[in-house]
GUSEMI-983598 format. One record per residue: x, y, z of N, C-alpha, C in turn; residue number from 1; residue in one letter. Coordinates in pm, 1 decimal. Layout:
REM GUSEMI-983598
   n_east  n_north     n_up  ca_east ca_north    ca_up   c_east  c_north     c_up  nr rest
        X        Y        Z        X        Y        Z        X        Y        Z NUM    A
...
This chain:
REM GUSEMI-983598
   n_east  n_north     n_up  ca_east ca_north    ca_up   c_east  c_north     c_up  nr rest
   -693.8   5370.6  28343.1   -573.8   5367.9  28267.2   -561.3   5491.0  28178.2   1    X
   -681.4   5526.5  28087.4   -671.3   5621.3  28041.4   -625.3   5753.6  28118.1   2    X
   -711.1   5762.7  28218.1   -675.7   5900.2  28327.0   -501.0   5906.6  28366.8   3    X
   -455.6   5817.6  28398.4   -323.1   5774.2  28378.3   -251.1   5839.8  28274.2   4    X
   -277.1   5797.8  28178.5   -168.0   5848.7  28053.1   -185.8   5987.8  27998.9   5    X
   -324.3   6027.9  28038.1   -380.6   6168.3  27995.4   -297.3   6281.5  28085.0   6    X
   -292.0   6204.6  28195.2   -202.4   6284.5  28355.1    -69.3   6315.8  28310.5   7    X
    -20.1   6191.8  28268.5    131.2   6188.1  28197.2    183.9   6249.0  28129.4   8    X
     93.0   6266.6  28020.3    141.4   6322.1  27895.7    106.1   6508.0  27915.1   9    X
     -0.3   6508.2  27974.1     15.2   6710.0  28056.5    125.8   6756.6  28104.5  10    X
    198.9   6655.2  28265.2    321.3   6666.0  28308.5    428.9   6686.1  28244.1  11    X
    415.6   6582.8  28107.7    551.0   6587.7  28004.9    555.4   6741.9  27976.7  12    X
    394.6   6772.9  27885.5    408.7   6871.8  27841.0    461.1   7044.1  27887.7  13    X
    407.3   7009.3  28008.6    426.9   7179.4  28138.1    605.4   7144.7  28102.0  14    X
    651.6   7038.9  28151.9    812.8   7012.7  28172.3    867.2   7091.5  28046.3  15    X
    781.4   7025.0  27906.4    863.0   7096.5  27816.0    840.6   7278.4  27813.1  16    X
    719.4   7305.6  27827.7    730.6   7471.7  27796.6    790.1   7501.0  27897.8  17    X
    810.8   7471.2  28009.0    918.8   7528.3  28123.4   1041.8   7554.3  28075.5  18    X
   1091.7   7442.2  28018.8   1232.6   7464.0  27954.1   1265.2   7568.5  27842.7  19    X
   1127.3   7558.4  27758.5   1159.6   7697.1  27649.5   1192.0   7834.6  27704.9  20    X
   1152.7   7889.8  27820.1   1121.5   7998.1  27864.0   1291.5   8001.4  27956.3  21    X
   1363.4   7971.6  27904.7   1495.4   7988.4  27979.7   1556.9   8122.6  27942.6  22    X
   1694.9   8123.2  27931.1   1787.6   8219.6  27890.4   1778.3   8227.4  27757.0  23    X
   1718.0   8191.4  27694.1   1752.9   8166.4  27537.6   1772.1   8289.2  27433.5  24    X
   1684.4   8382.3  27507.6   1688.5   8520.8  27451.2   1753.7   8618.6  27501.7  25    X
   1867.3   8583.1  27573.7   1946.9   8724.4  27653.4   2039.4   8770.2  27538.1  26    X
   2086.9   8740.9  27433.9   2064.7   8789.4  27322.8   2024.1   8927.9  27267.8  27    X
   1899.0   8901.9  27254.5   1802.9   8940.4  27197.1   1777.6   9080.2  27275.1  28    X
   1717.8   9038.0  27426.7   1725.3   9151.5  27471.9   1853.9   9271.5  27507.6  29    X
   1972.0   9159.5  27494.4   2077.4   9266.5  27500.9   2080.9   9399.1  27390.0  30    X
   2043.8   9293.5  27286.9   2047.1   9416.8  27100.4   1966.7   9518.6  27142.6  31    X
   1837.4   9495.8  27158.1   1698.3   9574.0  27213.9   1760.1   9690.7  27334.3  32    X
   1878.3   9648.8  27433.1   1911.5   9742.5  27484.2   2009.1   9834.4  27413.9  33    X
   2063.7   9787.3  27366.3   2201.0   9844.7  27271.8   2092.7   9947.0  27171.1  34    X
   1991.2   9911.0  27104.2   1925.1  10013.8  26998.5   1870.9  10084.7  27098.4  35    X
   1809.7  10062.5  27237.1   1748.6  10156.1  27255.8   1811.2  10279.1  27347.2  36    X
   1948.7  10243.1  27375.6   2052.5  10333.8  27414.8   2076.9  10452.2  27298.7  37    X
   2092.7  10390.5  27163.4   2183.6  10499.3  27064.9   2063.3  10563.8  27030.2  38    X
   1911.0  10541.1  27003.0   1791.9  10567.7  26943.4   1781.5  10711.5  27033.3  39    X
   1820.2  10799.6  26968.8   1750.6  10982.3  27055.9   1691.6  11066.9  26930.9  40    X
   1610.7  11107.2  26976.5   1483.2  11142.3  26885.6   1515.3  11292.1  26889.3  41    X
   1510.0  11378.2  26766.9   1563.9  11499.5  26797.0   1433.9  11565.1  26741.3  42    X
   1408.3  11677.8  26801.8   1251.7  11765.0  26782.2   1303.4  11929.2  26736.3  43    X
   1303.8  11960.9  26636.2   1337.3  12088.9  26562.1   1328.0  12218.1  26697.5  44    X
   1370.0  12312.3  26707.8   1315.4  12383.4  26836.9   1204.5  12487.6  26788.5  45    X
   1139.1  12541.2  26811.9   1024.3  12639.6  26760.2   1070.5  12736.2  26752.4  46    X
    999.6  12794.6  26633.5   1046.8  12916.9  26541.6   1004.5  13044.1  26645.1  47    X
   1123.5  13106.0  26621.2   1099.3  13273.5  26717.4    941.6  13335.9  26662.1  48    X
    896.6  13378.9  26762.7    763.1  13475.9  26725.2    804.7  13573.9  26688.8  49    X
    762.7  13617.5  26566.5    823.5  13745.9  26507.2    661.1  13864.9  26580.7  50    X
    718.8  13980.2  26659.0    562.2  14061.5  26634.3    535.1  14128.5  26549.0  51    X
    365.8  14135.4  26568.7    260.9  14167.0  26479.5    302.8  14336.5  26430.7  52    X
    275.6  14341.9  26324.4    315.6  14453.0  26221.9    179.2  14503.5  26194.7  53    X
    137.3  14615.0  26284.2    -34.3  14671.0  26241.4     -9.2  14784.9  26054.2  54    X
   -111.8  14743.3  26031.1    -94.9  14846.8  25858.9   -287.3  14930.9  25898.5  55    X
   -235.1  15025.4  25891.2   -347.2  15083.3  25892.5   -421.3  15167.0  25743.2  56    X
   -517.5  15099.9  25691.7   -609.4  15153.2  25558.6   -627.9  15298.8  25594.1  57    X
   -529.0  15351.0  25460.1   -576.1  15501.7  25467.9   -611.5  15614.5  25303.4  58    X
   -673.4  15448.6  25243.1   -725.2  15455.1  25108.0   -878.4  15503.2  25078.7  59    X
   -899.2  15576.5  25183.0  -1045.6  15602.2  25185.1  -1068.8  15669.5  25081.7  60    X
  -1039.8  15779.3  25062.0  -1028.9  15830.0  24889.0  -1077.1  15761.3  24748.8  61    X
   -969.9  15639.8  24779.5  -1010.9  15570.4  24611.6  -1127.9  15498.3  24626.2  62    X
  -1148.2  15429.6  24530.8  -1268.3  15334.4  24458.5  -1264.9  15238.5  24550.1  63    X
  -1420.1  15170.3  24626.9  -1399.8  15053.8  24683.0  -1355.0  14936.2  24600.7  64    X
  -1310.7  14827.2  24598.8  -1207.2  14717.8  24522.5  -1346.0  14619.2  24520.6  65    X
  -1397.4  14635.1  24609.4  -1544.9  14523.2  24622.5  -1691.3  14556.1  24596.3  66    X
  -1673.2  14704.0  24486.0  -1821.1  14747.4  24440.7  -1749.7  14722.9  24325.8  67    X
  -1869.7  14651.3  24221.7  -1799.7  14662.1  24021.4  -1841.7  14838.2  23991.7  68    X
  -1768.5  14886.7  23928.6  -1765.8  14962.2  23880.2  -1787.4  14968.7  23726.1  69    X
  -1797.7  15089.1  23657.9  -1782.0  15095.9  23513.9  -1665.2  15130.1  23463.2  70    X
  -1631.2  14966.3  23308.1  -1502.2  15021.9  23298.6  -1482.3  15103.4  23210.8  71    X
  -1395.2  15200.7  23158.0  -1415.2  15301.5  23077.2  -1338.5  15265.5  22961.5  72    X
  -1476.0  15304.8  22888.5  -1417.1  15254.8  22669.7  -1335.1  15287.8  22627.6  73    X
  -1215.9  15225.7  22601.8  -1145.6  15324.1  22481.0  -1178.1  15325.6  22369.3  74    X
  -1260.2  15265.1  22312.7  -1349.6  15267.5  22148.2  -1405.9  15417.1  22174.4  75    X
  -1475.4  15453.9  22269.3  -1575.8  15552.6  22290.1  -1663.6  15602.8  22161.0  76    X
  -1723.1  15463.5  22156.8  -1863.1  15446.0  22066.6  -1974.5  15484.2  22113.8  77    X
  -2023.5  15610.4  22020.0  -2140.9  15640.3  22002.2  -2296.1  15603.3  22027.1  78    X
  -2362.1  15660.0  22107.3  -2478.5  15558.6  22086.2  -2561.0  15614.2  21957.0  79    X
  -2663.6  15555.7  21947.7  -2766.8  15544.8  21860.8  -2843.8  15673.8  21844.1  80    X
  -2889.9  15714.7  21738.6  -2952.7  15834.3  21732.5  -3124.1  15835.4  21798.4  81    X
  -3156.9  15814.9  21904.6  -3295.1  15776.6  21955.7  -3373.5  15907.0  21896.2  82    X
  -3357.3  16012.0  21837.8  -3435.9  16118.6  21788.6  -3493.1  16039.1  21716.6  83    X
  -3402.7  15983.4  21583.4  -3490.5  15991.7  21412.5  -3588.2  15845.5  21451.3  84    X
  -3650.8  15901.1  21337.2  -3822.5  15796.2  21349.1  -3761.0  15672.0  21261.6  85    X
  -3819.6  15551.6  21329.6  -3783.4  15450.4  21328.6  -3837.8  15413.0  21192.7  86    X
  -3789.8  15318.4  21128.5  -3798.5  15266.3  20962.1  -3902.0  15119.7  20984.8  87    X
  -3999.7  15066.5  20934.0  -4063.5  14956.0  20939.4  -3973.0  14838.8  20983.3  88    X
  -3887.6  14797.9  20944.6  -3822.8  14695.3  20994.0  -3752.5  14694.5  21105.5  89    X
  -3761.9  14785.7  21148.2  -3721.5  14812.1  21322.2  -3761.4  14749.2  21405.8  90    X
  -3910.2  14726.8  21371.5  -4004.0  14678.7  21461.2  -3980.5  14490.3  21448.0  91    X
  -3896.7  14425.1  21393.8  -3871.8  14301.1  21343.2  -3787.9  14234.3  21432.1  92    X
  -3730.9  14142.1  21497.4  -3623.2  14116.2  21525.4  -3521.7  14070.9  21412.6  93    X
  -3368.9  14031.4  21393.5  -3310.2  14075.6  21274.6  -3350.3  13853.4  21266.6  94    X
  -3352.0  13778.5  21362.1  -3418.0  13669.0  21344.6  -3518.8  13602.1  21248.3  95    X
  -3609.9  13670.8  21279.5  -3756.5  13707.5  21194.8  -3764.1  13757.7  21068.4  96    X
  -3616.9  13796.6  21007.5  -3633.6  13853.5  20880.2  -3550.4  13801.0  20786.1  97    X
  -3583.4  13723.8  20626.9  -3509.9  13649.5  20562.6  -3439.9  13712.9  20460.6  98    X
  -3326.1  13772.9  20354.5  -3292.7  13808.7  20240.3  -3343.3  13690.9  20169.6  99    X
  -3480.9  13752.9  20050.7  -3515.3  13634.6  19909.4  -3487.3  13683.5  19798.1 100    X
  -3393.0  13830.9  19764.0  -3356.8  13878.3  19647.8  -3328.1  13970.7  19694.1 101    X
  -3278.4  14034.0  19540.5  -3217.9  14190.5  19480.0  -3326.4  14222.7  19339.1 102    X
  -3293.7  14375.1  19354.6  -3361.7  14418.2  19242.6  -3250.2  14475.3  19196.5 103    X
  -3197.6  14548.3  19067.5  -3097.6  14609.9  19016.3  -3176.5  14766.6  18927.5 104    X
  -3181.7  14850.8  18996.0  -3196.2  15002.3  18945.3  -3152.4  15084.8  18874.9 105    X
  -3055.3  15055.0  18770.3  -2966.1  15157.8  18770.9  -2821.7  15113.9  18816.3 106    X
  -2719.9  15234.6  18871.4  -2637.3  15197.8  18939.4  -2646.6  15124.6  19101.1 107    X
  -2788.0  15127.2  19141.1  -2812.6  15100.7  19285.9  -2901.3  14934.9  19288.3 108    X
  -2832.6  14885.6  19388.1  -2898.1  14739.4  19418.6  -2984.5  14768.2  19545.8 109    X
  -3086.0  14700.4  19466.6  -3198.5  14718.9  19602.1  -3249.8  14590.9  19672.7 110    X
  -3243.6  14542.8  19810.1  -3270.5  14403.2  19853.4  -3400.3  14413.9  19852.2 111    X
  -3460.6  14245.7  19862.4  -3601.8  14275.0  19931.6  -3567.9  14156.2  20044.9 112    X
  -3649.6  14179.0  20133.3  -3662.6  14165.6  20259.9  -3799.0  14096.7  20354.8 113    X
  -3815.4  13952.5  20309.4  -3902.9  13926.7  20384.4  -3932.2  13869.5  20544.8 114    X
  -4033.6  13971.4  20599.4  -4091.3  13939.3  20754.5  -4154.7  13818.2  20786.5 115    X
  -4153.2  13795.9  20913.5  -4241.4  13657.1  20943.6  -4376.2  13697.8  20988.3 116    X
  -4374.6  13761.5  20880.4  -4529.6  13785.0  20897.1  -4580.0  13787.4  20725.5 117    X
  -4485.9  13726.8  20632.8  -4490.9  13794.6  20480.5  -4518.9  13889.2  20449.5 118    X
  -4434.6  13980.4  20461.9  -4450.8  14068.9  20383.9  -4346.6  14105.4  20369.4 119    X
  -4303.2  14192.0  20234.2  -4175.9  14201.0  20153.2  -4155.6  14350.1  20149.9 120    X
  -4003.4  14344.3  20183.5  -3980.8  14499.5  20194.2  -3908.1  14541.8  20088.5 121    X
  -3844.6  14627.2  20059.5  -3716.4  14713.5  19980.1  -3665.1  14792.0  20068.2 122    X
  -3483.4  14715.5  20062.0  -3414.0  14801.5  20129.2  -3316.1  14899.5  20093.2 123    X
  -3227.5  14935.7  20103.2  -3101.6  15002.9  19989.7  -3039.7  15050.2  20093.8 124    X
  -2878.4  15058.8  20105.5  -2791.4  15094.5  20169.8  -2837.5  15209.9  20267.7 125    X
  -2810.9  15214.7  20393.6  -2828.4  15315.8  20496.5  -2981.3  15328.9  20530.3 126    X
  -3068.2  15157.9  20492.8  -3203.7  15136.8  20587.6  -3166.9  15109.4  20683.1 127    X
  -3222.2  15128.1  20822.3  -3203.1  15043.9  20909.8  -3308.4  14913.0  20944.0 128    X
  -3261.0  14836.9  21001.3  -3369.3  14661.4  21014.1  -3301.0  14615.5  21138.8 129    X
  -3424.1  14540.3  21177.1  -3424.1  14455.0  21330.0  -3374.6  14591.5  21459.4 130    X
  -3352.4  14540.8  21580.5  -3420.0  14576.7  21709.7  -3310.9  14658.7  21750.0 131    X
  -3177.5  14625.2  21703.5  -3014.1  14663.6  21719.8  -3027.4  14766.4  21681.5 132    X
  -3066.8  14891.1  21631.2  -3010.4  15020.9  21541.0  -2937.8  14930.5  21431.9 133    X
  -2963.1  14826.1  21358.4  -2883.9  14787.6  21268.5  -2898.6  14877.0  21136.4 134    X
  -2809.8  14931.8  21091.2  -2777.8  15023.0  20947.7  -2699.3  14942.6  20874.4 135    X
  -2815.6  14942.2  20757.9  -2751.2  14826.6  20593.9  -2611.3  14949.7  20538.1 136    X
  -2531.0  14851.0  20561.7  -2385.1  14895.2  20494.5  -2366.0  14816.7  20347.0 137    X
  -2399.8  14760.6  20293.9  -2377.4  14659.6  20169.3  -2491.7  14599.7  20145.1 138    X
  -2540.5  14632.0  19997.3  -2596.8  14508.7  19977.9  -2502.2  14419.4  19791.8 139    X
  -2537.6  14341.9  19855.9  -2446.4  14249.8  19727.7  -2585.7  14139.6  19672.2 140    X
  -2554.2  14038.9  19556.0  -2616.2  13970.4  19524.1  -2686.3  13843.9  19573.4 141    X
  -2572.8  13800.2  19742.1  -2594.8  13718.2  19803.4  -2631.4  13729.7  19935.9 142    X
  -2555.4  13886.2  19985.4  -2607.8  13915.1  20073.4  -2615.4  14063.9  20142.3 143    X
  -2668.0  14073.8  20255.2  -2678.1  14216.8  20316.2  -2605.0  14218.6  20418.4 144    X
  -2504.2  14324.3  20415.2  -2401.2  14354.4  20536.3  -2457.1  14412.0  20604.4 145    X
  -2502.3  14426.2  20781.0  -2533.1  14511.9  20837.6  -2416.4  14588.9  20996.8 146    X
  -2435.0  14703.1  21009.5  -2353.7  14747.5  21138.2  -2472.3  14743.1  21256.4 147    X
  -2490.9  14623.1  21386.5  -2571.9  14689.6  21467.5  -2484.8  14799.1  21579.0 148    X
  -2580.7  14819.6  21658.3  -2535.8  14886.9  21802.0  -2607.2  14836.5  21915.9 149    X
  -2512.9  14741.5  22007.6  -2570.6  14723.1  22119.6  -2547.1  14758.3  22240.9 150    X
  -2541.0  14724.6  22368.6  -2530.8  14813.6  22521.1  -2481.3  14657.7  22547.8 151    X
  -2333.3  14709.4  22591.4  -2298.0  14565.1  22650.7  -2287.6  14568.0  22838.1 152    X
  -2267.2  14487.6  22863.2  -2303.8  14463.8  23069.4  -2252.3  14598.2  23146.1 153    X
  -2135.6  14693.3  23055.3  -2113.0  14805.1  23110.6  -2217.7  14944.3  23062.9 154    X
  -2286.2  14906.2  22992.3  -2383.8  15034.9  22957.0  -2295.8  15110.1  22816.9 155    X
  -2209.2  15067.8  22755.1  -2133.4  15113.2  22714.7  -2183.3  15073.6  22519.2 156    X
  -2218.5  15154.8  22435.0  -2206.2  15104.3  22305.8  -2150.1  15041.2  22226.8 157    X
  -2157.4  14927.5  22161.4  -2067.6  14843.4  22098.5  -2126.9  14816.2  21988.8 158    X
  -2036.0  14822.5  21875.5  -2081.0  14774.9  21718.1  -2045.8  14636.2  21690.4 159    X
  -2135.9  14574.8  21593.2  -2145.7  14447.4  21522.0  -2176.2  14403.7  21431.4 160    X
  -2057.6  14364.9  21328.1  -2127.7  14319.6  21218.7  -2202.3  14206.8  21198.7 161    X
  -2356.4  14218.0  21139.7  -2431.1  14088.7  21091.0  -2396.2  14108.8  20936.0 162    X
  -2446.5  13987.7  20913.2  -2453.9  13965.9  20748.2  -2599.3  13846.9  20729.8 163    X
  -2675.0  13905.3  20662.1  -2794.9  13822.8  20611.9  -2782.1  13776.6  20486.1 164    X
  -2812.3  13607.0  20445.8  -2724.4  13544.2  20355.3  -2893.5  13544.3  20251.3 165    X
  -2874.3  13524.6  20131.5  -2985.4  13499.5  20054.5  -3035.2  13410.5  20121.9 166    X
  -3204.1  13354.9  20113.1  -3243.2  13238.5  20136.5  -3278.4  13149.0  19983.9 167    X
  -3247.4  13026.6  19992.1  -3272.5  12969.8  19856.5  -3435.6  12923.5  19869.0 168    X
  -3458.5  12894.0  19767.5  -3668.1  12914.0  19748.0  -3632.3  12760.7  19758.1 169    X
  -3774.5  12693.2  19815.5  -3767.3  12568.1  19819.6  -3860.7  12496.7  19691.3 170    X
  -3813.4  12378.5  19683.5  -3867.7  12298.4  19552.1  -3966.9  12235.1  19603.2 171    X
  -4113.4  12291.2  19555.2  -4244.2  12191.0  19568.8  -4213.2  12048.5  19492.1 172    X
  -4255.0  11946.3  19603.3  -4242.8  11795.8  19478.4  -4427.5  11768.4  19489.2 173    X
């Protein structure tokens, strides 16, 4: 009995999807023909070949563009006098060396100048100190103005002002 009704109810079912699969969509495919009639795809046309334009290098003359060169100063600063004999604090870096006073002379102020190595110098306007060609331009009560001279990446002389500030003495507790 069961095999029976199981038989039955398959038959029903084939009957029904048979019927779905009718005309139902001629419709549908009519639209699908209608879009795919008006649908034309348009493709830009390719750009004319313009020909090649030879340039021939006839700059052999100038400066290669891809060696660095040196650029030229318009400061056109001086170098350093390497003749005159070097002053004790030359030998210092300007790091290594602290302002801990002034002395007063007269009309002339005189710094002193201690190394990291202690020991105390006297300086007075137009010493030179540390590794730069630095030449004392000022000294004042607080501090020492100096002009160095260094060689910057072009080989070229360049001035700089330092200034060395007093150091204050520290309080033993």
């Amino acid at each position: 009995m069961s095999k029976l009704i199981l038989s039955v109810a398959t038959l029903a079912s084939v009957f029904a999807l048979a019927g779905c699969g009718g005309s139902g969509d001629d419709d549908l495919r009519a639209w699908m023909a209608e879009q795919g009639a008006s649908a034309r795809g348009r493709i830009d046309p390719i750009p004319p070949i313009r020909p090649y334009d030879s340039f021939t290098y006839n700059a052999f003359g100038q400066p290669d563009p891809f060696k660095p060169r040196k650029i030229e100063s318009a400061k056109g600063t001086r170098g350093p006098d390497l003749t005159r004999r070097k002053e004790a604090l030359e030998a210092y870096p300007l790091e290594n060396l602290s302002m801990v006073g002034t002395l007063q002379r007269g009309q002339a102020t005189i710094g002193l100048v201690k190394a990291s190595d202690n020991k105390v110098f006297q300086v007075r306007q137009g010493n030179y100190m540390g590794q730069n060609f630095g030449v004392i331009t000022t000294i004042s009560e607080g501090e020492i103005a100096l002009k160095e001279l260094f060689q910057d990446g072009a080989g070229d002389w360049v001035e700089r002002q330092s200034k060395m500030m007093l150091q204050e003495r520290e309080q033993k507790k």
